[in-house]
N, C-alpha and C positions, 0 to 999 in steps of 0.2 A: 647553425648559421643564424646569424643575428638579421631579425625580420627588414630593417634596416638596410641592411648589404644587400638582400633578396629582391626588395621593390629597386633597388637602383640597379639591378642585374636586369631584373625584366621589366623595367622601365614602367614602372607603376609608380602611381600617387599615392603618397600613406596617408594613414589618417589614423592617428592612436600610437600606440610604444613601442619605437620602432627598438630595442633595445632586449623586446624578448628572445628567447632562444625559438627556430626551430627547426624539429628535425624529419618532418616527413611530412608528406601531404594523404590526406584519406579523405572518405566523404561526410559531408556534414554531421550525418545520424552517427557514424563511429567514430569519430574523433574525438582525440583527449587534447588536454593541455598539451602545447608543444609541438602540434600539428596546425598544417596549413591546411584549408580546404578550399569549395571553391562554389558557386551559384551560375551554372551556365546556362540555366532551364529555365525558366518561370513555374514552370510545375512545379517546384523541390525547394519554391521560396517559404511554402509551409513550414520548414525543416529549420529556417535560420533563428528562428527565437530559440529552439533547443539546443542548438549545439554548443558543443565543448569546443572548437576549436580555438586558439591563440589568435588564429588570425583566417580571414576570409578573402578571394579573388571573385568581386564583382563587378557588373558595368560600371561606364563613369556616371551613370544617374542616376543609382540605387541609392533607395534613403536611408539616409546613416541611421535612424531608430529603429529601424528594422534589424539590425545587427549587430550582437551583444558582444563584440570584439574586435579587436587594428581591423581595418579595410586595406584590402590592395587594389585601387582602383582600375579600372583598365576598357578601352575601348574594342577591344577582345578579348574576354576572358576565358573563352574556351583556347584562343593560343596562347596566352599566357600560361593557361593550366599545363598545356603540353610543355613549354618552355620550363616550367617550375617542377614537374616531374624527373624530366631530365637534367635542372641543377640539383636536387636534391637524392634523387635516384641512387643507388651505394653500386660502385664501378666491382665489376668482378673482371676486368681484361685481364688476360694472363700475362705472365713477364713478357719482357722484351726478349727477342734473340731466339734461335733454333733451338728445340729440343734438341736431346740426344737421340730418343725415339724417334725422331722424323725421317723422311729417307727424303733426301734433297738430290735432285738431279746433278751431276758435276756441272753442268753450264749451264744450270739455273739460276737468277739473278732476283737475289732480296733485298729490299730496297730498306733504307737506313731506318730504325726505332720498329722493325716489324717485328711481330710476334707470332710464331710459327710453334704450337703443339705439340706434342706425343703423338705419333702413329700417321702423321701426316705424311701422304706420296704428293710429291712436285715433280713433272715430268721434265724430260728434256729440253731446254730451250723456253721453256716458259717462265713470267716475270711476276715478280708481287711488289707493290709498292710500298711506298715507304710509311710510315704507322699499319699497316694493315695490320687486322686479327686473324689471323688462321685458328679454329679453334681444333679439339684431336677429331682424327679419322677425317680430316677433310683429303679429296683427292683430287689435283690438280692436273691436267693432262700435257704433255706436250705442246711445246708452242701456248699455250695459254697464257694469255695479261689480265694481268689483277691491277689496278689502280691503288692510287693512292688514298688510303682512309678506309677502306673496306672491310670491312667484318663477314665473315664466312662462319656459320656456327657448325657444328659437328654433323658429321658426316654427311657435308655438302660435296656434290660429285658435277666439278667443271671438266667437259671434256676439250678435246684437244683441238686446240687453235679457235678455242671462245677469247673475245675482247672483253671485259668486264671493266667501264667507264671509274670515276673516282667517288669514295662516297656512299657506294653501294654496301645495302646489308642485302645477307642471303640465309634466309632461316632455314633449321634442322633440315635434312634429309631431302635438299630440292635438286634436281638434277638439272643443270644447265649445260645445252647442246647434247641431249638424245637422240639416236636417230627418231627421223620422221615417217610416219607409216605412208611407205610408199611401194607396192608393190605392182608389176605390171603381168594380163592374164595371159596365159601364153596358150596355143592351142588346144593342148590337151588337157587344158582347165586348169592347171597350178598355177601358182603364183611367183613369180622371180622376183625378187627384188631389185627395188631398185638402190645403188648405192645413196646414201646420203653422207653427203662430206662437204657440204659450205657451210656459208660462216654461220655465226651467232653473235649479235653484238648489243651486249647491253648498255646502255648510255647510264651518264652521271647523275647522281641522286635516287636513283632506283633501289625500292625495296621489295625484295620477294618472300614471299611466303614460305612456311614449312612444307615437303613432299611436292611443290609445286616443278612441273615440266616443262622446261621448252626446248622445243626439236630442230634441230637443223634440217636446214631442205638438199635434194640432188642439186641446184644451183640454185643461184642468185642470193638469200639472206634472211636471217628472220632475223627482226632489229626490235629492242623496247626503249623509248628514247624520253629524256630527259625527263625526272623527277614523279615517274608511272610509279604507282604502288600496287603489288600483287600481292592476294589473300594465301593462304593456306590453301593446298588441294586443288589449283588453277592449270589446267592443261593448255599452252599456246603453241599450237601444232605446227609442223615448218614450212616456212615460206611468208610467216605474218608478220605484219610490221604493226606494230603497237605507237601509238602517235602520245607526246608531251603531258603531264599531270592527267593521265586514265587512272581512274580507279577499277579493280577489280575484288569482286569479294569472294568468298571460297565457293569451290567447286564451278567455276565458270571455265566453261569450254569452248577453246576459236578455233574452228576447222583450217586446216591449210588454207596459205594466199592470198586472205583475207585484208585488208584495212581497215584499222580500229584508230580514225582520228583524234587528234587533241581532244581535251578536257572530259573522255566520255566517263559516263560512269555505269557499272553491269552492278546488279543485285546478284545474291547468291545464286546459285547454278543455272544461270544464263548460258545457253545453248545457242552457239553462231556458226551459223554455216559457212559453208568453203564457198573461195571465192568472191565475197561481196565488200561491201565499204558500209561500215557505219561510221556514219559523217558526225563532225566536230559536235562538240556538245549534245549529242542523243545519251538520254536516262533510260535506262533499261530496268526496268522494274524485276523483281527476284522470280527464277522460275520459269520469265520470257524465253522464247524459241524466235530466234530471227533467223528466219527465210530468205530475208530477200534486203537489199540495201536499205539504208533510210535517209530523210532528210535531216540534213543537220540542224539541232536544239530539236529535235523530234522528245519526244516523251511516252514509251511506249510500252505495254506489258501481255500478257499472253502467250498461246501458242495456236497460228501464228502471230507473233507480236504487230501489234497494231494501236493505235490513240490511245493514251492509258484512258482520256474518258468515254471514247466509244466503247472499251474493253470494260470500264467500270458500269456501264449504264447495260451494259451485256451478260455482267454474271446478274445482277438482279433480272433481267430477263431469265436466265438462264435456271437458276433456283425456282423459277416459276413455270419453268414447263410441266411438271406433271397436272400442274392445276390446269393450265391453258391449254392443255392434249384433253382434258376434260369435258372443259370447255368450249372446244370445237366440235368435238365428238355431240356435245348436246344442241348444239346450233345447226350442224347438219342433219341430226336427226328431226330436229322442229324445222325445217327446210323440206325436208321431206315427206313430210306428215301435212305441211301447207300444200307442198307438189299434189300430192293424193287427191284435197279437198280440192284443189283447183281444175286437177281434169275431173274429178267426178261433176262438177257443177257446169264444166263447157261437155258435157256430153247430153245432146236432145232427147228429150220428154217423149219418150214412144209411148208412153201410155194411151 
């Protein structure tokens, strides 16, 4: 694709020959002739006098001698770069239309230009929208809606009567609507279970991760709403409702019931208890344990999570206990040694 075509795709300013070919984007250090690359760092501005690329995606007020090749100017260029990935990115979608391998329920409904796999189960009464990707070994349960635009990658397992919004991707092996661990103690100490069979409802523009779970609850709903993105290895247990643009990164865990309001964002294995609300915009640093609700635009890390800089000003305390256990130990002893001198000197002179 002609660099040309490219900056009026993603709305960038050129600067230089817009006339070159090219065909992929890499990063600065490895790119050849022919490739796009991109400066979204300041750190990595080291890098642009060496590179080989055709062409570069910088701010709009990087200086053009800095840069030994076409500029793609851009007032984001870390979204451009995503944008530019995705046009040039090479499509593997599989054909349009049912495999012959697939087992389609008789009164399941696929919706026009979809693409449905080898070895794919569609249950009873459940729908797929029209472009969706089914990719093979996905399994669709009963009553189950697929929206429009959706990509399901292999052996993703929707169970029966999840809503799946439009738009959604669903990476390798994630299980959406599991049961929810919910069991109740009964006198003689076992455990019964309790059914789980309400909804699951993932809203529009949601993307989830690889192996990631979410549980349906015994009633009411566990919902991920509009344009939430889920890591890889993500547990959201039933009953939780997931609030608008949450980031989650792998291995993060929401105990049942819970409230995870808009725009939050959890670091790697982030541990949330049952029951509580972390409020709109709280940053959960990688590793936190949250306890206990928080306040919204909070900024918090540890376990339990608390002020990321009361928690920062607390490991350097913390690295410092053996010396400071020392250094008590030496203070009370010269404490004591002063104690000694002091009653021996208020004791009277019987001589």
């Amino acid at each position: 694709m002609k660099l040309s075509e490219i900056a009026n795709r993603l709305g960038c300013r050129l600067d230089g020959d817009g006339n070159v070919e090219i065909v992929r984007v890499a990063s600065l250090e490895s790119a050849q002739p022919g490739d796009l690359s991109f400066l979204t760092s300041a750190k990595y501005r080291r890098l642009l006098a060496g590179t080989r690329a055709s062409a570069v995606i910088v701010g709009s007020s990087e200086p053009a001698a800095v840069v030994p090749s076409a500029i793609l100017r851009s007032d984001h260029p870390y979204v451009t770069l995503a944008l530019a990935l995705r046009l040039l990115a090479p499509s593997a979608a599989p054909p349009r239309g049912v495999d012959r391998l697939s087992a389609i329920a008789a009164d399941a409904a696929i919706g026009p230009d979809a693409s449905v796999g080898p070895f794919v189960a569609v249950g009873a009464g459940a729908s797929i929208g029209a472009r969706a990707v089914i990719y093979p070994s996905v399994v669709i349960g009963p009553r189950a809606r697929i929206g429009d635009d959706c990509v399901l990658h292999a052996g993703v397992s929707v169970r029966d009567g999840v809503v799946i919004g439009h738009r959604v991707t669903i990476l390798d092996g994630a299980v959406i609507g599991s049961d929810g661990f919910g069991f109740a103690r009964q006198p003689d100490g076992s455990h019964l279970k309790i059914p789980q069979h309400a909804d699951v409802i993932i809203e529009d523009d949601v993307e989830i991760g690889a192996n990631t779970t979410i549980d349906r609850p015994a009633v009411g709903e566990t919902r991920v709403a509009k344009g939430t993105k889920v890591d890889n290895l993500v547990h959201i247990a039933h009953g939780v409702t997931v609030g608008r643009r949450v980031l989650l990164a792998a291995q993060v865990g929401i105990a049942g019931s819970t409230t995870v309001e808009d725009d939050v964002m959890m670091g790697g294995q982030v541990g949330v208890g049952g029951h509580l609300t972390v409020a709109k915009g709280t940053v959960a640093g990688g590793q936190s344990g949250i306890t206990r609700s928080t306040d919204a635009g909070s900024y918090i890390s540890g376990y339990p999570a608390i002020d990321n800089l009361t928690w920062r000003k607390a490991q350097v305390i913390f690295r410092r206990l053996p010396e400071l256990k020392n250094r008590i130990e030496e203070l009370e002893q010269r404490i004591d040694e002063l104690e000694e001198k002091l009653t021996a000197c208020s004791q009277p002179d019987r001589s």
